[in-house]
N, C-alpha and C positions, 0 to 999 in steps of 0.2 A: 131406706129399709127395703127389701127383699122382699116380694108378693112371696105369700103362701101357697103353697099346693091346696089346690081344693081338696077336703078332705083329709089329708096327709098331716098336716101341722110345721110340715116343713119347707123351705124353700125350694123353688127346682132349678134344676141344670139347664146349663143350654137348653132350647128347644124347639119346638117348630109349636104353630097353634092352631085348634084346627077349631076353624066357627060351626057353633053346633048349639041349637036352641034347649032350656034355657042356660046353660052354662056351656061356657069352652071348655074344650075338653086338650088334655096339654098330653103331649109326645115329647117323652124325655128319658133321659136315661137312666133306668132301673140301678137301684141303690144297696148295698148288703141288708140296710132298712126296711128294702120293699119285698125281701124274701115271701114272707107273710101273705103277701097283695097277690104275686106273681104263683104261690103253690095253689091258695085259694082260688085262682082263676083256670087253672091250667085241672085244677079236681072237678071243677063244673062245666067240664070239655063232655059232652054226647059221648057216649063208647065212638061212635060213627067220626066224631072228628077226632079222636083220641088216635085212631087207627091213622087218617090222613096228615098229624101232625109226627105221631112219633115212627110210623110206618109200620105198628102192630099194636094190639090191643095192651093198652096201661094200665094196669092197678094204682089206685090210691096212693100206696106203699112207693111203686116205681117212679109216681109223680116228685113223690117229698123224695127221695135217691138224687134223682132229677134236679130237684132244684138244691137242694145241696151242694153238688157238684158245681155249680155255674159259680162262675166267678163275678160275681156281680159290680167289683169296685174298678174291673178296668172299665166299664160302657159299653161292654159289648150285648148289653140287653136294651133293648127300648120298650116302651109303652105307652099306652094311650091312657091317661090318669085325669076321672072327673071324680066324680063320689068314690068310686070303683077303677079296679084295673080291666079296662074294655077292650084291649086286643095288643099283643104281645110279638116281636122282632128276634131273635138269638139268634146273634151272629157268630159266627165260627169262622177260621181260614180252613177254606177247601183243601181237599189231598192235592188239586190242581195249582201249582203257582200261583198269583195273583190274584185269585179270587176269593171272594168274599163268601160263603153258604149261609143264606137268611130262613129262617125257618119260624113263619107266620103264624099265630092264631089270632082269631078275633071271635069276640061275639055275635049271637043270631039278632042281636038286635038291628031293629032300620038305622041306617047311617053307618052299617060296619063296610060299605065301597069307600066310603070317605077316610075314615078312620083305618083302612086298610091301604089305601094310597098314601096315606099322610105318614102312615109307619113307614112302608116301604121308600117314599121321599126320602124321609130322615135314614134311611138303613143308608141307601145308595149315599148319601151327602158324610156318612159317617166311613163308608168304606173309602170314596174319595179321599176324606183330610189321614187315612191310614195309609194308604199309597197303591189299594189295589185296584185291578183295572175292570172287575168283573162282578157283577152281583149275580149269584147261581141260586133259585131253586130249585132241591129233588122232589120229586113229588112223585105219587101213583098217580093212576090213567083215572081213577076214580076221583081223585083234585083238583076241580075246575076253577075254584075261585082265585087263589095264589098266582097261578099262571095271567090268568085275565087283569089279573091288577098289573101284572110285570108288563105284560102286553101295551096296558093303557099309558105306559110311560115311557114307552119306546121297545122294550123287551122281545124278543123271539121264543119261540117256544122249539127246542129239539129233543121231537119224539123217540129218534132213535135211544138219545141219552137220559130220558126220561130226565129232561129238565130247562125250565126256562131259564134265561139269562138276560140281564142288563148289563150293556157296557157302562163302564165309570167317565166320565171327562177323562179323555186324554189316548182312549183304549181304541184301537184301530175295529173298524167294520166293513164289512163283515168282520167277526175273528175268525183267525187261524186257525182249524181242528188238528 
């Protein structure tokens, strides 16, 4: 039989685990199911990260637009799921060839470097088995924590393009501009 999602009532997907006191806290990938989990978490974003994630100020309204939109049944959403949805992955294909665009939030709680590594592992390992060579975030100048995470896992940060990047297994480095 299939462990349950904490909290959830349902089995999860593939995932990555990530040890975290007193419960593990599971990275998986967000479900048409987890609609709910993912609008709920992204409404209780500070104005202040609201601006850093969507690159301007959100309404409520624009949030649920938002998650409507996403397609949730291919896997292109990931999350960090214990009682609650604790910090959030939306992957997209970049305007650029082969690249992946991850577009991070996480909560202000302690353990959100952990939980922010653990998502972005799982991003970079899901763009891998897709076939692209590149994990890109865009971010404003005012976005330090995204970048730092990319950083801690091999990632570059290019100012001029206002965006860090991970290469994938297999993606030549430097890259090519």
């Amino acid at each position: 039989m299939d462990a349950v999602a904490p909290g959830l009532g349902h089995p999860p997907v593939p995932s990555f685990w990530l040890r975290r006191e007193p419960v593990p806290a599971l990275v998986r990938r967000l479900a048409p199911r987890d609609r709910p989990l993912l609008e709920a978490h992204l409404r209780a974003l500070p104005p202040a990260r609201r601006v850093e994630r969507f690159g301007r100020a959100v309404t409520d309204e624009g949030i649920a637009r938002h998650c409507a939109t996403l397609d949730l049944a291919r896997g292109m959403v990931l999350g960090v799921v214990d009682e609650r949805l604790r910090g959030v992955a939306e992957l997209a294909p970049d305007a650029m060839p082969g690249r992946l665009e991850v577009a991070l939030t996480l909560d202000e709680e302690p353990g959100w470097e952990a939980r922010g590594l653990a998502l972005l592992s799982a991003a970079a390992e899901r763009g891998r088995a897709l076939g692209f060579a590149v994990l890109v975030a865009h971010v404003g100048q005012e976005e330090t924590r995204v970048p730092a995470l990319l950083r801690d896992l091999g990632g570059r940060t290019l100012p001029a393009f206002g965006e860090t990047i991970l290469p994938l297994a297999g993606a030549p480095w430097p890259l090519p501009l």
